[in-house]
N, C-alpha and C positions, 0 to 999 in steps of 0.2 A: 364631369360636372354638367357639359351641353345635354348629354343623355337623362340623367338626372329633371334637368329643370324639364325637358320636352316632355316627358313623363308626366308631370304635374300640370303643365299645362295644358296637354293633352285631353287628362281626368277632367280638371277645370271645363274644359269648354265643352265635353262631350257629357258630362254630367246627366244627362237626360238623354232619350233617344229620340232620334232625327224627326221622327215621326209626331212628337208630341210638343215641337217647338213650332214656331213662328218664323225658323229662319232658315238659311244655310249658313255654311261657313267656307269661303274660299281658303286653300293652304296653297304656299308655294317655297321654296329655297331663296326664289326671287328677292333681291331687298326691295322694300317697299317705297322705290323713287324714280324719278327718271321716265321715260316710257311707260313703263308698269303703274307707277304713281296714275299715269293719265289714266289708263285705261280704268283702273279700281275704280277713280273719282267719277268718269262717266258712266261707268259700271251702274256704281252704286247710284246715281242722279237719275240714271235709265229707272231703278227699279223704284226708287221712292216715287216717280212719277205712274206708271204704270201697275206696279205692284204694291201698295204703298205700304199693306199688313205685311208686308218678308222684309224678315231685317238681316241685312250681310254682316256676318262677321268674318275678320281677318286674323290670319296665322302667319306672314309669313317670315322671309328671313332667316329660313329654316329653320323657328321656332319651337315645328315639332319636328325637328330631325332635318337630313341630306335628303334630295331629291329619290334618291332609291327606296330609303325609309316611307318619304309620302307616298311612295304609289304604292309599297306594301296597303298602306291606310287606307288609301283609295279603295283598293283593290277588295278590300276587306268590309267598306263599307263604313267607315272611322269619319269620314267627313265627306262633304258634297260638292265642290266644285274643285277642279286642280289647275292653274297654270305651270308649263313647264317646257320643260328643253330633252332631258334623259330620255324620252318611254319609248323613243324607234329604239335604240341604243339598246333598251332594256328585253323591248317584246318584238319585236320584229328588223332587227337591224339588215338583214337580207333584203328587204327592203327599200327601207331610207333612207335613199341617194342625195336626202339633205344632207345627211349628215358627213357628207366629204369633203375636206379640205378644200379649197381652190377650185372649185366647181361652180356651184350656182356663182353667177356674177352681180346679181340683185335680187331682190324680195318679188319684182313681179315673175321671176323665173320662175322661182319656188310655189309662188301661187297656182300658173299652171300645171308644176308636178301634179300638184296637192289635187288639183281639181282633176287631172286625168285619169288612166285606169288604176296605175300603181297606186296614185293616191284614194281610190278607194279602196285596192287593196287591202290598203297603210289602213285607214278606219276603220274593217273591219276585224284585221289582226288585233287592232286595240281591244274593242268590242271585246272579243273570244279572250284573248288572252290576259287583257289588262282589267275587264269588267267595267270597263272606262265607255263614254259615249261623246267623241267628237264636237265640240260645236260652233271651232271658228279658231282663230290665228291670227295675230300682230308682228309686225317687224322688229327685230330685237339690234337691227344695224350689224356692221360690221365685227368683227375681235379686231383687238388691238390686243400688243404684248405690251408689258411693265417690265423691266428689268432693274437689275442694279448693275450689271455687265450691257454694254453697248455691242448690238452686230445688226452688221447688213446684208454678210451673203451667209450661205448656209456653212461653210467651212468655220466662222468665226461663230456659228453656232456652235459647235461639240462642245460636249459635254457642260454646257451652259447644264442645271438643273432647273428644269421648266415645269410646272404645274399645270395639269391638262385635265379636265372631268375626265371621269369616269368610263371615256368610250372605248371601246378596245382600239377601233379601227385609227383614234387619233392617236393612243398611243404608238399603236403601231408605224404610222408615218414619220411621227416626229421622231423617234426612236429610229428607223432607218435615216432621218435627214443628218442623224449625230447628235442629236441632245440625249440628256440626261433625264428623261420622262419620271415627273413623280406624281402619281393621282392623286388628289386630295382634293375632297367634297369643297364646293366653293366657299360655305360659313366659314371653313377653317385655314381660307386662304392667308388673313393677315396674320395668326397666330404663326402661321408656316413661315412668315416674310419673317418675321421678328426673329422667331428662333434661328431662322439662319439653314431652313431644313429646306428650301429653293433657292435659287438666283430671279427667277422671272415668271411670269403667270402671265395667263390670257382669258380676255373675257370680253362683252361688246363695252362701249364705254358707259351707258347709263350703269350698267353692273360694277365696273372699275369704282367709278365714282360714289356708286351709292351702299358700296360695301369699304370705301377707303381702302380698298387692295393697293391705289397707285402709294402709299405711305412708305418709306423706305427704300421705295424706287427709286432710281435718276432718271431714265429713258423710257420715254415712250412709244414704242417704233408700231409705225402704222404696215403693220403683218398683214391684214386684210386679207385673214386666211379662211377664214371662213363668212358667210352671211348667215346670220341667227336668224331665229323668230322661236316665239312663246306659241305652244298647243294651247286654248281652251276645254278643259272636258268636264263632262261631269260623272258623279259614280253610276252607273248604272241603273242599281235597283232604286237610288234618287229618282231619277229621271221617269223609268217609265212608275214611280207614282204618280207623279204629277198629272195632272187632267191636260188634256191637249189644247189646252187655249193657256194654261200656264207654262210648258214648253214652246209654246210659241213667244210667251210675254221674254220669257229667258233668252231664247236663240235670239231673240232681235236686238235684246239690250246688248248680248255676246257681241253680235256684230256691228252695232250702232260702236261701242266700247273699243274693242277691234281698229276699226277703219280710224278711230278719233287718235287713238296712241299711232297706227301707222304714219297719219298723216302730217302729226307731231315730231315726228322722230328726228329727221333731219334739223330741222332750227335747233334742236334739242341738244342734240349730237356736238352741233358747232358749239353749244355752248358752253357745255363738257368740256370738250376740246379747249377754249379757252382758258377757263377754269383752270383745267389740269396744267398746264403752260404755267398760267399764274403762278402756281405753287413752285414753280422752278423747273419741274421734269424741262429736261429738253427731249424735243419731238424730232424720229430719225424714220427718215426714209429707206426699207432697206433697197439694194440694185435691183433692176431686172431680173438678173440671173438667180436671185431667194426663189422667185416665183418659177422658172424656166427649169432648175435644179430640181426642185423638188415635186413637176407633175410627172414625171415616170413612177417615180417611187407613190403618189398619192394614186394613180391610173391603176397601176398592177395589184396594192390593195383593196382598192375600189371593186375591180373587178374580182379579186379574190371572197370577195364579202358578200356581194347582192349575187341574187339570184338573176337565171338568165334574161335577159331583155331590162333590166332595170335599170343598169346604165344608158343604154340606148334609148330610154324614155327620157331620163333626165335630159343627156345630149340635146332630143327633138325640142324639150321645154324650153330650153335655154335657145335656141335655134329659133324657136318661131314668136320671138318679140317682133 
């Protein structure tokens, strides 16, 4: 049925080609609140001011599909702007030493990857292999897990069944830590909760919240296993149409947009946090020892994954705050 309607919607919005409209269209998996919410609305307030004939339109929520589906699109030239999380995962995972568990300690960590060698690397792989064009990045906060099973060290983790994207390398962690690892695209998180086909999910809290994943849950336990953040990019052959004082109108709003959800996030977060409380979840701290347990097992794949020296960049990143 989700396939079905994305389909139509798809036709719907694509009805004409890119070229002969007045607009683009942002897609994402993302639900359209929380952080993301920020950044759209300044997004969109950047370009009414500066751009004022491009009119944005929105897809997201995985509207037209899972995040793997959109970058197909992308890729292919289906739509023009992407937020997302997936595409080291997908095009370059050798790479991107974001994407490891209990590693980066915060978002300016990550900033400096991004900005160093690897991280151009990371850009250009996209480039080549995604058709995708870079052009800025926001703080997506911490994951938190949801359960309906309570645990704090990793032994009262087994074979809990936890819902993990789509990555190999989380699977593979959380799989050696003792869970019961089940992928499933984030849209079809709460259908999963209901049917009874996980115990628990993980995701940053704006995404908890603004997809009601926490529904069904009892506990909320602050994992703190990874630090997110959303890619901006656009499709390629979008891009270099554009004349270079409209690329420039873009990348600014990109990053005016960017810095206003980063800087949002926190007050944001706590309010989330709140919120979720309210509804009943109780909120669980796990030990020490979740996190001390589990970096062997996250180091040895880590290093099994990226290519040489890309751990030791990440390390230096994180080292020189």
């Amino acid at each position: 049925m989700r396939l079905a309607a994305a389909i139509l919607a798809l036709f719907a919005l694509l009805a004409h080609p890119a070229e002969a409209r007045a607009r683009f269209l942002v897609a994402s998996a993302l639900p359209e609140s929380g952080v993301t919410r920020i950044f759209i609305d300044r997004l969109q307030a950047e370009l009414r001011t500066a751009w004022p004939d491009q009119k944005v339109e929105l897809a997201m929520a995985g509207m037209l599909g899972g995040e793997t589906e959109l970058l197909d699109l992308l890729k292919s030239g289906e739509y023009e702007l992407h937020l997302g999380v997936l595409h080291g995962a997908v095009y370059y995972p050798e790479l991107d030493a974001t994407l490891v568990p209990f590693l980066f300690p915060d978002y300016p960590a990550i900033e400096r990857f991004l900005d160093g060698p690897v991280g151009r690397r990371m850009a250009d792989a996209l480039a080549r292999r995604g058709n995708a064009v870079l052009l800025g990045s926001y703080d997506l906060g911490q994951r938190w897990t949801t359960a309906s099973k309570r645990f704090e060290t990793v032994e009262e983790l087994h074979d809990i069944k936890i819902r993990m994207p789509e990555i190999p390398l989380w699977i593979k962690i959380w799989g050696g830590m003792g869970a019961a690892v089940v992928p499933i695209a984030a849209p079809d998180v709460p259908a999963a909760i209901r049917a009874g086909t996980i115990d628990a999910q993980e995701n940053t809290l704006s995404n908890i919240f603004g997809r009601r994943s926490y529904q069904g849950q009892a506990f909320l336990i602050e994992t703190a296993h990874h630090q997110s953040h959303v890619s901006v990019m656009a499709q390629k052959g979008f891009w270099h149409k554009l004349l270079p004082a409209q690329r420039r109108l873009l990348q600014d709003a990109v990053e005016r947009a960017s810095d206003a959800a980063t800087d949002a996030l926190r007050e944001l977060d706590r309010t989330i946090l709140d919120r979720l409380v309210a509804t009943g979840m109780t909120r669980v701290v796990p030990r020490p020892e979740f996190r001390q347990k589990a970096l062997p097992v996250v180091e040895k794949a880590a290093r099994d994954m990226l290519a040489p020296g890309v751990y030791e960049a990440a390390l230096a990143a994180i080292e020189a705050r």
